[in-house]
C-alpha positions as CSV (number, residue, x, y, z in Angstrom):
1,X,114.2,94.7,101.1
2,X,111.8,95.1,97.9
3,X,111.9,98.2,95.6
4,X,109.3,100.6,94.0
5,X,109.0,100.3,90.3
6,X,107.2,102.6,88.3
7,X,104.8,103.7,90.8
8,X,100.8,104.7,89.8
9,X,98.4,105.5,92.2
10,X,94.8,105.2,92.6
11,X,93.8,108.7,90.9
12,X,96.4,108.7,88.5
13,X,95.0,105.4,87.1
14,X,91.7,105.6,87.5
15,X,91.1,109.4,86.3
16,X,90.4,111.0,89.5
17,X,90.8,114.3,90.9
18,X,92.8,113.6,94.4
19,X,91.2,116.0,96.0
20,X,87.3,113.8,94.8
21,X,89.6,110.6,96.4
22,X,90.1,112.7,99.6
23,X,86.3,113.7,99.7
24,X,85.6,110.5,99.4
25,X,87.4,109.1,102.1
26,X,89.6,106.9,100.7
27,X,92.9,106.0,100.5
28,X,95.0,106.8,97.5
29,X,97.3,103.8,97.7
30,X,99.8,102.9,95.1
31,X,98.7,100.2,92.9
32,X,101.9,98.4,92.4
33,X,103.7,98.5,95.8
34,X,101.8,98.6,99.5
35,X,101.3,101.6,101.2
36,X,102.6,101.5,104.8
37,X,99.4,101.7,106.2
38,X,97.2,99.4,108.0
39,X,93.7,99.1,109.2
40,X,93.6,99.0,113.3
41,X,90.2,97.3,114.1
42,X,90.3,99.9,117.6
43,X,89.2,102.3,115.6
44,X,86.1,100.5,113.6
45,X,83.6,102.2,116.0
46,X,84.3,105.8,115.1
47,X,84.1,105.6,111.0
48,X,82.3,108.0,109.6
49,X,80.7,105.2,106.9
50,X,78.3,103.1,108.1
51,X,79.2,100.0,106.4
52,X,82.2,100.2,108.8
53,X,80.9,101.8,112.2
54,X,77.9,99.8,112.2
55,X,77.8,96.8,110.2
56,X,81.7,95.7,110.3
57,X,82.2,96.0,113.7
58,X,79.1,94.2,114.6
59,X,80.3,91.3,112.4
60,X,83.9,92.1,114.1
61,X,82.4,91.9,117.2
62,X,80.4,88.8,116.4
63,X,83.4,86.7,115.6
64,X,85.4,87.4,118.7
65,X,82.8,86.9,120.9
66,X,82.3,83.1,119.3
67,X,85.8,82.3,119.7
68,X,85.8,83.4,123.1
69,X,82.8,81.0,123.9
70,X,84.3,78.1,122.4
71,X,88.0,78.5,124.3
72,X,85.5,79.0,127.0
73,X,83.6,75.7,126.1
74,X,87.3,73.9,125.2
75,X,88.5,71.1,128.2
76,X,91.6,70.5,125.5
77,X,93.5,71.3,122.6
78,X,91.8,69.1,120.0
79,X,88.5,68.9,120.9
80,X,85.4,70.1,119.0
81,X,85.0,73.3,120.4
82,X,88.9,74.2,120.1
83,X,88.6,73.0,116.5
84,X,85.8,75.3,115.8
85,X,87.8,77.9,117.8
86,X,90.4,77.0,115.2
87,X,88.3,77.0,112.0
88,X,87.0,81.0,113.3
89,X,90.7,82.0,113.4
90,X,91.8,81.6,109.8
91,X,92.9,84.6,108.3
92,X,94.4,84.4,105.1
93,X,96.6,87.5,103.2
94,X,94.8,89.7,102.0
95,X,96.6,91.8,98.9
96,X,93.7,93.7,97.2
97,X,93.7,96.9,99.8
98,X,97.4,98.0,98.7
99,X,98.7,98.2,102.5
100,X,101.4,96.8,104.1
101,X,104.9,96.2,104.5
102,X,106.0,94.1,101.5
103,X,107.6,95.1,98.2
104,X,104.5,94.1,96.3
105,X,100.9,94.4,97.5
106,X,101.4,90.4,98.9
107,X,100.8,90.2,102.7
108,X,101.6,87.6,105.0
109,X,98.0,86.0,106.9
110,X,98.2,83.2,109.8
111,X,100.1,80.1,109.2
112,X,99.4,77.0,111.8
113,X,101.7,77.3,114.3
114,X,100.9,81.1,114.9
115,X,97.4,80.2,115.4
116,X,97.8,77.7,117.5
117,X,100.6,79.2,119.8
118,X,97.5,82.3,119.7
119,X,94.7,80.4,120.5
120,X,96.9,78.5,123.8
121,X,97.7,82.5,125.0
122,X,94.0,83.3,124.4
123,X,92.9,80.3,126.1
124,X,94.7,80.9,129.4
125,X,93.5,84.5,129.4
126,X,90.1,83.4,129.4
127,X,90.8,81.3,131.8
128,X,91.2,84.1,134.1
129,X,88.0,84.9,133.5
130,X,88.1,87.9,130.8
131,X,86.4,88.2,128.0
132,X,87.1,91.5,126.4
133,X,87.1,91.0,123.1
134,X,90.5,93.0,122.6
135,X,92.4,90.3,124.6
136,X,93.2,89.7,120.8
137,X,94.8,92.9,120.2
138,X,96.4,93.0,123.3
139,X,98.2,89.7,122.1
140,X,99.8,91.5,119.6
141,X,102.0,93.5,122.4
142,X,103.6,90.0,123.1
143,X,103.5,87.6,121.0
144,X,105.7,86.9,118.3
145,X,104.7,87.0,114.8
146,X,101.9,89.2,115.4
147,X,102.6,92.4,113.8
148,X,100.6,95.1,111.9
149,X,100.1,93.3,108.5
150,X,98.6,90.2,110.6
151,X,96.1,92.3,111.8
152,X,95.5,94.3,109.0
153,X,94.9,90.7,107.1
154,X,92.6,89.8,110.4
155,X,90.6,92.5,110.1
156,X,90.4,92.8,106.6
157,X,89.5,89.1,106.6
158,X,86.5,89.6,109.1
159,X,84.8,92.5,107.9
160,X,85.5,91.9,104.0
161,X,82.0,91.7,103.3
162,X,81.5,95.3,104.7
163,X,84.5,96.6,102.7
164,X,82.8,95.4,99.7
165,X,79.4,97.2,100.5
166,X,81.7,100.0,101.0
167,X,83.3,100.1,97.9
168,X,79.8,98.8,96.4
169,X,78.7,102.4,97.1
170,X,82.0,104.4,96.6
171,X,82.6,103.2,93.3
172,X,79.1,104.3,92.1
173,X,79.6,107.8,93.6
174,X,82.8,108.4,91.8
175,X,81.2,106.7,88.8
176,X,84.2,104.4,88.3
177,X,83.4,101.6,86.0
178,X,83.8,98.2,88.0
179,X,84.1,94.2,86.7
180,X,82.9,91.1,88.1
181,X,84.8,89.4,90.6
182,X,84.6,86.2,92.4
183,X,85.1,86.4,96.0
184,X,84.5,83.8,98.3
185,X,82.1,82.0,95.9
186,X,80.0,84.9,95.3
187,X,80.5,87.4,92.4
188,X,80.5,90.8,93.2
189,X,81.4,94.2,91.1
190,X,84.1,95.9,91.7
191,X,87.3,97.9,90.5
192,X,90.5,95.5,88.8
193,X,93.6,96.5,89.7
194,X,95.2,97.3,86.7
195,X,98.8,96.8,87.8
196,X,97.8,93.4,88.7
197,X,98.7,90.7,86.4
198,X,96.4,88.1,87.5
199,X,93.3,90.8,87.1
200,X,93.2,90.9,90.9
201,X,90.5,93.2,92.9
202,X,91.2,96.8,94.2
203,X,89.6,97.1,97.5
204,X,89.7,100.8,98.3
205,X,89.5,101.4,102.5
206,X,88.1,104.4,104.4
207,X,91.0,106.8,105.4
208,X,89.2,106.9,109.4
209,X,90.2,103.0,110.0
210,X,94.3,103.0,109.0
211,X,97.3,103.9,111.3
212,X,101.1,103.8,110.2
213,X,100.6,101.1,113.0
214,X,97.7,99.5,114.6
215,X,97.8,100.9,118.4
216,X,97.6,97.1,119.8
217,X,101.6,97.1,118.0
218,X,103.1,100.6,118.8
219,X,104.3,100.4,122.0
220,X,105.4,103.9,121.8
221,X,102.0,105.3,121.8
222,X,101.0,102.8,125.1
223,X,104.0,103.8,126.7
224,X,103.4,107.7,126.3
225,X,99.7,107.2,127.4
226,X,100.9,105.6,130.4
227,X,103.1,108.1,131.6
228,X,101.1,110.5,131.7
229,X,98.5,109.5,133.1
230,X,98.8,109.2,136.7
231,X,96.0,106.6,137.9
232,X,96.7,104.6,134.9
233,X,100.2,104.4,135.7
234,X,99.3,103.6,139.2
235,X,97.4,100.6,138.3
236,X,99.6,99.3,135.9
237,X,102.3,99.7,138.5
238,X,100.3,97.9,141.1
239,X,99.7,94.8,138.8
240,X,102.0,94.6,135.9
241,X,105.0,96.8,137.3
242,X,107.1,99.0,135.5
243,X,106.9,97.8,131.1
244,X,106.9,101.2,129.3
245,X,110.1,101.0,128.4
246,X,111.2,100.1,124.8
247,X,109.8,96.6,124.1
248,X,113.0,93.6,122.9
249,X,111.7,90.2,122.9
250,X,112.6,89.6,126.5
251,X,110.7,92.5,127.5
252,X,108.0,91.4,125.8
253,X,107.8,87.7,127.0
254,X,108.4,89.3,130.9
255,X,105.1,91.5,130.0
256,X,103.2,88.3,128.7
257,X,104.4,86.3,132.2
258,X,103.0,89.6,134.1
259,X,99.6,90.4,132.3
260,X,98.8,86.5,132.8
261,X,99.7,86.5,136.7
262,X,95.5,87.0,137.5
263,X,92.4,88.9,136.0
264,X,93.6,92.0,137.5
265,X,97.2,92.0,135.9
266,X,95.2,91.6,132.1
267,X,93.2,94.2,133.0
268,X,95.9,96.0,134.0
269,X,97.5,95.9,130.3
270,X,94.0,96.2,128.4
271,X,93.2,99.2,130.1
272,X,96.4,100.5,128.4
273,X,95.2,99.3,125.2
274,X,92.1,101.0,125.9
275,X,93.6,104.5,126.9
276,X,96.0,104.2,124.0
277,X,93.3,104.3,121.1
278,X,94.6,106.8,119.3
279,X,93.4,108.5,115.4
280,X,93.7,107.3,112.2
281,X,96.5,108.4,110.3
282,X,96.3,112.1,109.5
283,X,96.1,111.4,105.5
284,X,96.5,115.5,105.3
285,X,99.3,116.5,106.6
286,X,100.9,112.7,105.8
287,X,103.6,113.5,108.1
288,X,105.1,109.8,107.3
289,X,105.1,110.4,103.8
290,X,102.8,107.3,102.6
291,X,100.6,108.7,100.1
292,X,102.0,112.3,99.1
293,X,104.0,111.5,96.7
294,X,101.7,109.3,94.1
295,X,100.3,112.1,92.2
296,X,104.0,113.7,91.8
297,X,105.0,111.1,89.8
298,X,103.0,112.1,86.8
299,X,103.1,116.1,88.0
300,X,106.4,117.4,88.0
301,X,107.9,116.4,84.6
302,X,104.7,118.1,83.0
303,X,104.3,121.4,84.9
304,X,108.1,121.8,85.3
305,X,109.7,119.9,82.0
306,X,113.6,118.9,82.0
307,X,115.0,118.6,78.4
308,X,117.4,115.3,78.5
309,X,116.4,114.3,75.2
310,X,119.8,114.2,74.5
311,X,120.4,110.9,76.1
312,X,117.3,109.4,74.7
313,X,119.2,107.5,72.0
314,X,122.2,107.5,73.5
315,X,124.1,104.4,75.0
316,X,124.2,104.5,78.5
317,X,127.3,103.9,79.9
318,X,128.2,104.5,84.0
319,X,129.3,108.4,82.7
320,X,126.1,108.7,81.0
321,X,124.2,107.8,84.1
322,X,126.0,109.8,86.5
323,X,125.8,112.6,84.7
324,X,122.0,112.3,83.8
325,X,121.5,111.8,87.6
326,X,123.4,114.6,88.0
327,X,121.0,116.7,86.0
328,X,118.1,114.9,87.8
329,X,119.5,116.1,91.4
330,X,120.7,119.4,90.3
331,X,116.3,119.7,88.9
332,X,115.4,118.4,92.3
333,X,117.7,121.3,94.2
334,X,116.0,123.9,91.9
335,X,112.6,123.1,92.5
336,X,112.5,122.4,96.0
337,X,114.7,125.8,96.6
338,X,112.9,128.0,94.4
339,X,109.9,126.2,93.0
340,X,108.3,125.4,96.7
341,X,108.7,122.3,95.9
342,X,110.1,122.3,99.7
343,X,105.8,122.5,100.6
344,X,105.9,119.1,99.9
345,X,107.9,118.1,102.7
346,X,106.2,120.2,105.6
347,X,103.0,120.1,107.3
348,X,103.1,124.1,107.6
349,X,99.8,124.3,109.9
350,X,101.9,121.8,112.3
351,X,104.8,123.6,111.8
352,X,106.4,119.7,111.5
353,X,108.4,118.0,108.1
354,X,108.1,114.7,107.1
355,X,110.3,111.4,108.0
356,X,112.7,111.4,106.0
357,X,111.4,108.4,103.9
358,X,109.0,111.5,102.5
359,X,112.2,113.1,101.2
360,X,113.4,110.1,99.9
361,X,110.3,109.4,97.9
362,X,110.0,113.1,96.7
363,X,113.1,112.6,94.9
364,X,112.1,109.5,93.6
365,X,108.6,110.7,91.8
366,X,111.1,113.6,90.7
367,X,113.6,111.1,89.0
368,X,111.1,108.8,87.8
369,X,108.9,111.7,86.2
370,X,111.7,112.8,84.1
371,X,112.9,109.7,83.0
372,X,109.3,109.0,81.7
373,X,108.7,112.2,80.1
374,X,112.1,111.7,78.6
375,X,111.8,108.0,77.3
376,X,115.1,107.1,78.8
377,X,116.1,104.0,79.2
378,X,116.7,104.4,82.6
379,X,114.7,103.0,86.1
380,X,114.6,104.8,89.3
381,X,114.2,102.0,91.6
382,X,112.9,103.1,95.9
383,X,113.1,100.5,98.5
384,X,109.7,100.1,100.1
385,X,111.5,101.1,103.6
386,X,114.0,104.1,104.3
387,X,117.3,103.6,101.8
388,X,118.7,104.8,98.5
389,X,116.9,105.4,95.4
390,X,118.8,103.4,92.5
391,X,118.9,104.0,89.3
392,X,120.0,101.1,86.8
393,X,119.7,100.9,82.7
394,X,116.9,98.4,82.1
395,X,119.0,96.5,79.6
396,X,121.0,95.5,82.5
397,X,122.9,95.9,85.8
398,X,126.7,97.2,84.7
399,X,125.2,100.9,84.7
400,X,123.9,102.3,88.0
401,X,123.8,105.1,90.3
402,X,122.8,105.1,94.1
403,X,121.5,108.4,95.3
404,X,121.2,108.3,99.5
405,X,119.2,111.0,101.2
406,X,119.2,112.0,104.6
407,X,117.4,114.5,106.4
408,X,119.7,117.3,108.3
409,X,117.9,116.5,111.3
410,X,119.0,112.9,111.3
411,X,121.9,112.5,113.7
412,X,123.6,110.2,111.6
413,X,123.9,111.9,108.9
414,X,128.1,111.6,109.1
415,X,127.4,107.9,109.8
416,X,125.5,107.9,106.7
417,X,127.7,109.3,104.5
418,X,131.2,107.2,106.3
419,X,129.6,104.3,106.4
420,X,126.2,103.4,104.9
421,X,126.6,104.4,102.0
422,X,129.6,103.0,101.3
423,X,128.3,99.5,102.3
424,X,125.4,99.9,99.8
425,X,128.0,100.8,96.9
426,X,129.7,97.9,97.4
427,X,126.3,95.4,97.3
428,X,125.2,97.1,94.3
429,X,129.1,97.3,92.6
430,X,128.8,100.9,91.4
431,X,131.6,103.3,92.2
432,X,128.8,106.3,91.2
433,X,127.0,107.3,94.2
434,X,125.0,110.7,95.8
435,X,124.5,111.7,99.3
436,X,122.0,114.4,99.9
437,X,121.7,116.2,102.9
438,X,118.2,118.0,102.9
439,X,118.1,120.4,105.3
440,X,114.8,120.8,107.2
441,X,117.0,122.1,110.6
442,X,119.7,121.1,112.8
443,X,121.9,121.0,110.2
444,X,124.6,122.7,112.5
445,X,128.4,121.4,111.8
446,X,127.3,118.7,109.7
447,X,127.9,120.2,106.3
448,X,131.5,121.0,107.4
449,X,132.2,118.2,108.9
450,X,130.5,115.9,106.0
451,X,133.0,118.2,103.4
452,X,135.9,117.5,106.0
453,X,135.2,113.7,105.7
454,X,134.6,113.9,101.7
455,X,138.1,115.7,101.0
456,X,139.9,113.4,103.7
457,X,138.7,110.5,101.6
458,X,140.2,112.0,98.6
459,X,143.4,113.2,100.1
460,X,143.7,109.0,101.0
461,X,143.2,108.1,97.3
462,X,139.7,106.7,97.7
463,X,136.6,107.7,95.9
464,X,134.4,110.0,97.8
465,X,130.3,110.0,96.9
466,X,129.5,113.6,95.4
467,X,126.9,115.3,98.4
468,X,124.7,118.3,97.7
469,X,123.2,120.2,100.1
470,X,119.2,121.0,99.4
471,X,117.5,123.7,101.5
472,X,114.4,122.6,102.4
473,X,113.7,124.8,104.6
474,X,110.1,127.1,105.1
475,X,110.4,130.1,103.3
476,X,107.6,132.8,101.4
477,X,106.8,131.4,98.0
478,X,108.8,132.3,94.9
479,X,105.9,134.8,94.1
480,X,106.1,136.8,97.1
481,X,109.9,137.0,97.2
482,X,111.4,140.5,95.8
């Protein structure tokens, strides 16, 4: 899995006040890694900008419709009109939004065979005699290879000249100086990302039109909608029996042999598509902990400094490290406990905390703040996913501290600490590690038992990761306390 690296967001980069990014509608991605975000095209229609309510999903709509025509025209694979079906579903990756999965801002497009092996599904769907132009999302519930960066890069690719006129008009409101670029022969002004090496394009994208996954790939969502609701789960019972359950690949290839039985059964599985739409990603309370943490970064060393000049100059050996980490972790304790730092991992008006991966990046843009305002030669590194933060001395690898954090509400907290931790000290060869516990609830006999297990481990002769316990929980602001 790819790591974070010195992480810079969109307002930090640019100048701008978050909260004029926010009013604007736009997500504040980080420039140098993708946010896990994607755009769903389901949710087009509703935008509050009308380069993407009206104008994008007319052309969105326009280019479905003309595929569907020509599989509809097609007698057999290779003829004209499946050729021009073919040429109508390139979609190439699309890295100048910022969203994704990958380590860098690279995404991942349509190769051949995936189009092809689409286009032959497709076909025999039409066949049926539907013509729904979301039979192309509902794809995406069972065929391989079709995830939420595909159609992210799908839609992106479709409605890119709308996302331009978008930004065209964004950019001049925020009064953001833009460059020429060349896009698809035509030049065009817009920002350059400057974390870009190549001088590549920022495309910013309307908050209203991303989820943490498109609904056409999060079966949860589907299978909740169709539980509870009764004459939906009556219908799909009658035609595509019982499929809400958790979706392997055999699952999901017995859902695409069901939904293709007749019209009815593919009606069946886009009405559950349908009922499923769902809201964009709920950029406020950022319960997943994708853009939250980008303005920390530069915040936290400057409004709450951390004197480890000391080391500045110093060579950093594995005790240096460790105990500079440890200085780090024992800063991150004190603000979150009586700093409210904690705020920054609850949605207080839903009374819900963040996944843990929000924890796990809050104590990155803590680390990496300090080492910054510090000078030190010394890189926090964050996988893109949920794992440890590592930190390594840029001059090279023999120096490095992992730091694992799990939330107490995490069942596996003991597993972590036994186990996973323990693996990932071995791939990186450090024998200096962290496990924090941050306790958000549930914590019940987990701190005893994860002290049991650490001095058990000692008592064997083995080396035990140091863990400190961070109380994250709500409280009344340092202020109000007496």
């Amino acid at each position: 899995m790819s790591k974070i690296k010195d992480p810079i967001n969109f307002s930090t980069a640019f100048g701008i006040a978050p909260e004029a990014v926010n009013a604007a509608g736009i997500v504040n991605v980080i420039l140098n890694a993708d946010t896990n975000l994607f755009i769903d095209p389901m949710l087009l229609e509703e935008s509050v900008h009308a380069e993407i309510s009206t104008s994008a999903l007319g052309r969105y709509r326009a280019r479905f419709e003309t595929v569907i025509k020509l599989l509809i025209a097609s007698n057999e694979t290779g003829d004209v009109a499946w050729r021009n079906a073919t040429r109508h579903f390139q979609f190439h990756e699309v890295s100048w939004t910022c969203l994704g999965y990958g380590g860098s801002v690279r995404g991942s497009g349509f190769g051949k065979s995936l189009i092809s092996s689409t286009l032959e599904t497709a076909k025999e769907i039409v066949n049926l005699g539907v013509t729904d132009i979301d039979l192309f999302m509902v794809l995406a519930l069972f065929e391989e290879g079709i995830g939420p960066d595909r159609i992210s890069d799908m839609t992106t690719n479709i409605i890119l000249p709308d996302l331009i006129s978008f930004n065209d008009r964004v950019i001049n409101e925020l009064s953001i100086e833009a460059s020429e670029h060349l896009i698809n022969g035509e030049k065009h002004q817009l920002l350059t990302n400057p974390c870009s090496a190549t001088s590549e394009p920022l495309l910013l994208v309307p908050t209203d039109i991303v989820r943490d996954l498109p609904i056409a790939t999060d079966w949860s969502d589907i299978s909740r909608v169709v539980a509870e609701n009764e004459a939906l789960r009556d219908c799909v019972n009658n035609h595509v029996g019982e499929i809400w359950a958790s979706m392997s690949r055999k699952e999901k290839q017995r859902l695409k042999e069901s939904a293709l039985r007749n019209k009815e059964a593919f009606e069946a599985t886009l009405e559950m598509l349908h009922q499923a739409k769902g809201d964009p990603y709920d950029i406020q309370s950022d319960l997943g902990g994708e853009v939250f943490w980008g303005a920390l970064v530069k915040e936290v060393a400057a409004k709450y400094p951390k004197d480890l000049s000391s080391y500045k100059d110093a060579k950093l050996d594995l005790e240096s490290v460790h105990a500079i980490v440890g200085q780090i972790i024992n800063q991150f304790q004190f603000l979150v406990e009586n700093r409210d730092l904690w705020r920054e991992l609850w949605d207080e008006k839903l009374e819900k905390h963040r996944k843990e991966k929000a924890a796990q990046r809050l104590f990155f843009a803590v680390a990496d703040s300090y080492c910054k305002s510090n000078d030190l030669d010394l890189t926090p590194e964050a996988e893109t996913g949920n794992g440890p933060v590592d930190f390594k001395v840029s001059a090279g690898f023999s120096s490095r501290v992992i730091v694992e954090i799990k939330l107490s509400s995490n069942p596996k907290v003991l597993h972590g600490y036994e186990k996973q931790l323990e693996i990932y000290r071995g791939a990186e060869q450090t024998d200096a590690a962290y496990f924090l516990v941050i306790d958000v609830g549930k914590m019940g006999e987990k701190e005893d038992n994860l002290i049991h297990i650490k001095n058990q481990q000692v008592r064997d002769g083995y080396s035990a990761s140091e863990i400190v316990f961070v109380n994250a929980l709500p409280r009344e602001s340092a202020s109000k306390r007496t």
